[in-house]
C-alpha positions in Angstrom: -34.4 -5.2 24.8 -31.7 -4.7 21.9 -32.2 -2.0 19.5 -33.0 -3.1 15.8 -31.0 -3.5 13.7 -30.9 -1.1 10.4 -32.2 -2.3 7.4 -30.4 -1.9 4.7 -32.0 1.4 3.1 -31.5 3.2 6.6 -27.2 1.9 6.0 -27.1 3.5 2.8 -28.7 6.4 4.0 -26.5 7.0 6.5 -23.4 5.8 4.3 -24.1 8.6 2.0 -22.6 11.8 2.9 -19.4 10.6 3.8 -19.0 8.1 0.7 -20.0 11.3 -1.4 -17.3 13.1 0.1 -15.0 10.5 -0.5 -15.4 10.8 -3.8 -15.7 13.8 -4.8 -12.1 14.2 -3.5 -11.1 11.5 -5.1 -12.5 13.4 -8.0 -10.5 16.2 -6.8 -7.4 14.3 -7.1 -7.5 12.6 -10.1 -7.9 16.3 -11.7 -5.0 17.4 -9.9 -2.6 14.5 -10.2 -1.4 15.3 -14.3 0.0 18.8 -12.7 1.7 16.4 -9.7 2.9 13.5 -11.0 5.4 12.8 -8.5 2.6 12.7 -5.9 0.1 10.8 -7.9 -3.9 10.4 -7.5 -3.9 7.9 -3.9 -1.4 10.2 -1.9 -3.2 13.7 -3.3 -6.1 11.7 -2.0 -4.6 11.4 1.7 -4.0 15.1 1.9 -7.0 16.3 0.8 -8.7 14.6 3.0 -6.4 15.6 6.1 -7.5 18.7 4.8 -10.7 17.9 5.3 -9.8 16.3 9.0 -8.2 19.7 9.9 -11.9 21.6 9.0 -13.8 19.0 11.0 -11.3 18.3 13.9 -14.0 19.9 16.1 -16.5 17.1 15.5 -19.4 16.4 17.2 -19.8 13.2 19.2 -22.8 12.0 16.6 -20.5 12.5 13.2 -22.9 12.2 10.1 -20.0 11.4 7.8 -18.1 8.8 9.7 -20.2 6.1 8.3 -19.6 6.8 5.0 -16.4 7.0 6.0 -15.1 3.8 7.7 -17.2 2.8 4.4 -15.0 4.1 2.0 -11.5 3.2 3.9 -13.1 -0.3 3.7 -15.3 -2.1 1.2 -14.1 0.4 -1.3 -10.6 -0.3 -0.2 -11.3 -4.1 -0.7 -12.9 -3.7 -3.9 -9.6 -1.5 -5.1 -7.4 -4.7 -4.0 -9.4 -6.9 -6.2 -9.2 -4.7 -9.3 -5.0 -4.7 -8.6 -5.1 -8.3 -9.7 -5.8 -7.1 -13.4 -2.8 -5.5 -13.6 -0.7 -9.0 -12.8 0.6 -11.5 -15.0 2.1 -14.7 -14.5 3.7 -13.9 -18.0 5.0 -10.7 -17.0 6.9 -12.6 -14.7 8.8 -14.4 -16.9 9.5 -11.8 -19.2 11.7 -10.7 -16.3 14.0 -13.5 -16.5 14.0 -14.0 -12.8 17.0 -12.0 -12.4 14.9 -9.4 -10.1 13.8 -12.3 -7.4 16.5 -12.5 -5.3 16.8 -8.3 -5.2 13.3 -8.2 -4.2 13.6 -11.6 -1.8 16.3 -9.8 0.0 14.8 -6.2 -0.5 11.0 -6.9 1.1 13.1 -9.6 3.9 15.2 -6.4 5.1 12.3 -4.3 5.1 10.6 -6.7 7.1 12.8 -7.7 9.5 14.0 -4.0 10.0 10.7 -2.7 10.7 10.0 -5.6 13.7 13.8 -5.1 15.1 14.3 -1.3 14.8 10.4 -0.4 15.4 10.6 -2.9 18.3 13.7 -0.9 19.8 12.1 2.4 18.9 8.8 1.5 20.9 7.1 2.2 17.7 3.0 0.6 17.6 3.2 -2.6 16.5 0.3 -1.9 14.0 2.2 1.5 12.9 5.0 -0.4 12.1 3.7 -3.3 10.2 2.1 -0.7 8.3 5.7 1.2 7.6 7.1 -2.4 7.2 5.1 -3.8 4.3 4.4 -0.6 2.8 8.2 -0.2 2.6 8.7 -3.7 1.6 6.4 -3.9 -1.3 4.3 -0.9 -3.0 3.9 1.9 -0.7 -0.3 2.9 -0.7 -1.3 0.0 -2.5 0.7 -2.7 0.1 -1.1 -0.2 3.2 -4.3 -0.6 1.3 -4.3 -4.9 1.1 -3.4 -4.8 4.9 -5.7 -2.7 6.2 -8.6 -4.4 5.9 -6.8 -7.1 7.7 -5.0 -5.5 10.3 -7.7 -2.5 10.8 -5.5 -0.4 12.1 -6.8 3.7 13.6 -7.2 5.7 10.4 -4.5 8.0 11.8 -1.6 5.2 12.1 -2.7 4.6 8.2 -2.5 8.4 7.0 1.3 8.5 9.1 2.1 5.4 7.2 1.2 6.9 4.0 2.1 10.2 4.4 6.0 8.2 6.0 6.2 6.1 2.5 4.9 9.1 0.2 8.2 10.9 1.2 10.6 8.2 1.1 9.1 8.3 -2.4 9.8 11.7 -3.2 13.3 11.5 -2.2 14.0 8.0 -4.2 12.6 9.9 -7.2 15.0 12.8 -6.5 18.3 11.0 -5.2 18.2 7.8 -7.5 18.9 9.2 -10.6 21.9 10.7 -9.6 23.0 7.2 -7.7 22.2 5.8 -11.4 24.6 8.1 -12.7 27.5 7.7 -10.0 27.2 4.3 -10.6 26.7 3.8 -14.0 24.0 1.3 -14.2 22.7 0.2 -17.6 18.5 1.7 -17.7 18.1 -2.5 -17.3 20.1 -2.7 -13.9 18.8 0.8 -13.1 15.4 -0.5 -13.5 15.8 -3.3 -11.4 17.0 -0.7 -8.8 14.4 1.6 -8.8 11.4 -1.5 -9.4 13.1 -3.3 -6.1 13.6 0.2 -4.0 10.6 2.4 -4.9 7.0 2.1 -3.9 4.7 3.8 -5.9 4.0 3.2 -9.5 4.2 7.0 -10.3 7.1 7.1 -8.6 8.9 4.2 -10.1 8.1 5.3 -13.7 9.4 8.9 -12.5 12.4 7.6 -11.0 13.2 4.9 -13.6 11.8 7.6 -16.9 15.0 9.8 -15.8 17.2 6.7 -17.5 15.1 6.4 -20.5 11.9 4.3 -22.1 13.8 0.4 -21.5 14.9 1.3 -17.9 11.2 2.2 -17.2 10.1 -0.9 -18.9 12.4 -2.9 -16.7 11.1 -1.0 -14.0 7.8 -1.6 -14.4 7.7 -5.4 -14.4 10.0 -5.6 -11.7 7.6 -3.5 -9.7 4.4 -5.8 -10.8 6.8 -8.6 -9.9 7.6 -7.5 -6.3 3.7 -6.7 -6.1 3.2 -10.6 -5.8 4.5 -10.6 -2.4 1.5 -8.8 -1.3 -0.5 -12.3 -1.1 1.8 -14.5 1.2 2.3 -11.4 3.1 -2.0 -10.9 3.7 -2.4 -14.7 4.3 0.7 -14.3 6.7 -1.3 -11.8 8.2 -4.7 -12.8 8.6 -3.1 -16.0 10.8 -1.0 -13.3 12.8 -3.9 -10.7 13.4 -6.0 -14.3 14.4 -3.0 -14.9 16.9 -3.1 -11.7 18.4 -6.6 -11.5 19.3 -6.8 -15.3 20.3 -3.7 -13.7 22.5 -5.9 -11.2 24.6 -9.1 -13.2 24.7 -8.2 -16.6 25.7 -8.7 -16.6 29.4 -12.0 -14.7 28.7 -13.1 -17.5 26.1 -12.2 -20.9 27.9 -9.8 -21.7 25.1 -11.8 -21.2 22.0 -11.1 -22.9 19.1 -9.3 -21.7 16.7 -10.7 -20.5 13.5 -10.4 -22.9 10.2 -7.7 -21.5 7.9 -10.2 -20.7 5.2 -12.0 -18.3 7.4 -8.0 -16.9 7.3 -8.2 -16.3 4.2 -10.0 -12.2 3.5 -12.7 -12.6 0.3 -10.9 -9.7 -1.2 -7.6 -11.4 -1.2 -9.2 -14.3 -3.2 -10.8 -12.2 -5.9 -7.3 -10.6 -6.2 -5.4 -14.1 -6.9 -8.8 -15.2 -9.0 -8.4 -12.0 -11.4 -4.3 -12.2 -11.6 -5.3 -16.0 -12.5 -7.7 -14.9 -15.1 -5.4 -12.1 -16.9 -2.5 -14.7 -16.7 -4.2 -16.9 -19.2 -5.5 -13.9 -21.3 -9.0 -13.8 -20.6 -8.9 -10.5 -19.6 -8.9 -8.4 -23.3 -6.7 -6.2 -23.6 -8.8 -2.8 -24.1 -10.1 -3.7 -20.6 -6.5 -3.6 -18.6 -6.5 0.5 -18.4 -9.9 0.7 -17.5 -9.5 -2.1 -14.9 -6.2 -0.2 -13.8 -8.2 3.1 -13.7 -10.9 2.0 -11.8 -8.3 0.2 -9.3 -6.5 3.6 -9.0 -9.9 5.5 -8.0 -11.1 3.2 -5.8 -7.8 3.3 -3.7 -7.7 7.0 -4.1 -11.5 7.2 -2.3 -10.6 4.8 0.2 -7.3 6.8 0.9 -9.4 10.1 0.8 -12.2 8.5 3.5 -8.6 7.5 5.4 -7.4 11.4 5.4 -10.6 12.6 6.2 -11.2 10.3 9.7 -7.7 11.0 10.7 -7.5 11.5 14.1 -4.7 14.5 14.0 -4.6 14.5 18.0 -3.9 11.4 17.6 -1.0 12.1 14.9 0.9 14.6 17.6 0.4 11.9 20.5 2.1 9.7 17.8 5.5 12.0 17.7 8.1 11.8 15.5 9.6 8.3 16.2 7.7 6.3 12.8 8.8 9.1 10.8 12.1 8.2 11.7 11.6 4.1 11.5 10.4 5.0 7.9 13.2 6.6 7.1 15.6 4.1 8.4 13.5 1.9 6.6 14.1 3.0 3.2 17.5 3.8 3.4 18.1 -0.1 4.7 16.0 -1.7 1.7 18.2 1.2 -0.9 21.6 -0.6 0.4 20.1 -4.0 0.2 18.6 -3.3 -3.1 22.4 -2.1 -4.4 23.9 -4.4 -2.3 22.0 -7.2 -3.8 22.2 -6.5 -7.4 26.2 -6.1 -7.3 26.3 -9.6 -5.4 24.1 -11.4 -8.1 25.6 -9.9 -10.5 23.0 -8.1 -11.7 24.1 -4.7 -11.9 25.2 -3.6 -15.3 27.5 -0.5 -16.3 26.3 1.0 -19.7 
């Protein structure tokens, strides 16, 4: 006879601990992020909880906070995707002229396609690299945050994704600038550049702020823009993921059926597009997009911070160096592309 299943009470009781955990580091990194803020909240999140992973790497086999957890780096993470669509506009879109879409078309397409052929030849995890892949491609922690859910991925192929993308960052914010500079972009062409080739948003204003107010402006909407790509890429996803396991459990099966699309489709995804639908036609006042945008950036950061605190840092070490490198290459591909791009469409401006 099967064990019972636990009601809900007995869940939450055992959700608990490790949701509490998750955030009060979250808390913990929201304080810390004004004195950081070319980390930002979601990646401080990461590494305190690897901090966390390093205290508990002795674990016993019956782990009291891994509920929580798995909670946390889930339905909170699903929640957080939701709450992105707020910050979306259809209008914003247009205020960019269009002349950012084919940069970002040919930006997320090299990223894409880089991190199958090179993380392919590299014997990189196909999981590992779709994560490096999209999170490249679109908007670093936030992109790695939609797909997870999806691809559910180990927690420690997400923290090396994150922690991969979270330097890339550091280095755009450093070395951009000074290509800016050599280069002579106007802050609009500069902002296209840094909107098309960053990841993070604390990032991108960082990088893009070095070239003044309009060139973070520019920035900004590009970036929202290139966020966009994050629903064809989930739906994508969701039929792939569907493919793979269909893949390894046919024979056992017979040749089951294969699932309607709409069961494709993740709820989370939905309420993202529903919300981006909603702000688009201004139903969303105004005094609620920073709360909305606040509340989106906590519930990432707890997600990320139950992420960093399952890690599995054996795990990490039997992973070795090779993503780090595929990240790399990565960035430095979609940068070339993103120049590359803007000086064939005749985007980039000197000023």
């Amino acid at each position: 006879m099967s064990a019972p299943t636990p009601g809900p009470a007995r869940t939450w009781v055992r959700t608990l601990p490790g949701l509490t955990l998750a955030v009060v580091l979250a808390m913990a990194a929201f304080w810390l992020a004004p004195t950081l803020p070319l980390i930002g909240a979601p990646v401080l999140g990461v590494l305190l909880g690897v901090v966390v992973a390093i205290i508990r790497s002795r674990r016993a086999a019956s782990d009291p906070l891994g509920p929580g957890l798995k909670f946390a780096s889930s339905r909170v993470l699903q929640v957080a995707v939701v709450l992105l669509g707020a910050q979306l506009s259809l209008g914003q879109i247009a205020e960019s002229g269009g002349a950012a879409i084919p940069v970002l078309a040919a930006v997320i397409g090299a990223a894409l396609i880089g991190a199958w052929l090179l993380g392919r030849a590299m014997g990189v995890d196909r999981d590992l690299r779709t994560l490096l892949g999209v999170g490249t491609a679109i908007c670093g922690a936030s992109a790695i945050a939609a797909i997870t859910p999806v691809l559910r991925p180990a927690a420690d192929k997400v923290a090396y994704a994150l922690s991969t993308v979270f330097a890339c960052n550091i280095a755009a914010v450093l070395i951009f600038p000074v290509v800016g500079q050599l280069t002579q972009m106007s802050p609009e062409s500069f902002g296209i550049f840094v909107g098309a080739a960053v990841n993070d948003t604390s990032s991108v204003l960082a990088a893009a702020s070095a070239f003044g107010p309009q060139a973070a402006d520019t920035a900004v909407v590009v970036k929202l823009t290139r966020t966009l790509a994050i629903i064809p890429i989930v739906l994508g996803l969701a039929v792939l993921v569907s493919r793979w396991g269909q893949g390894s459990t046919a024979e056992a099966d017979g040749g089951a059926k294969r699932p309607p699309l709409w069961r494709l489709v993740p709820w989370f995804l939905v309420g993202f597009i529903v919300l981006a639908a909603v702000n688009s036609v201004g139903l969303v006042p105004d005094v609620a997009h920073e709360p909305l945008a606040t509340a989106a950036s906590f519930c990432i950061t707890v997600a990320l911070c139950g992420v960093g605190a399952a890690t599995d840092l054996a795990g990490l070490r039997r992973t070795g160096p090779r993503p780090m490198v595929l990240g790399v290459l990565l960035w430095l591909v979609v940068t070339a592309v993103a120049l590359g791009a803007q000086a064939a469409t005749g985007v980039m401006q000197t000023g």
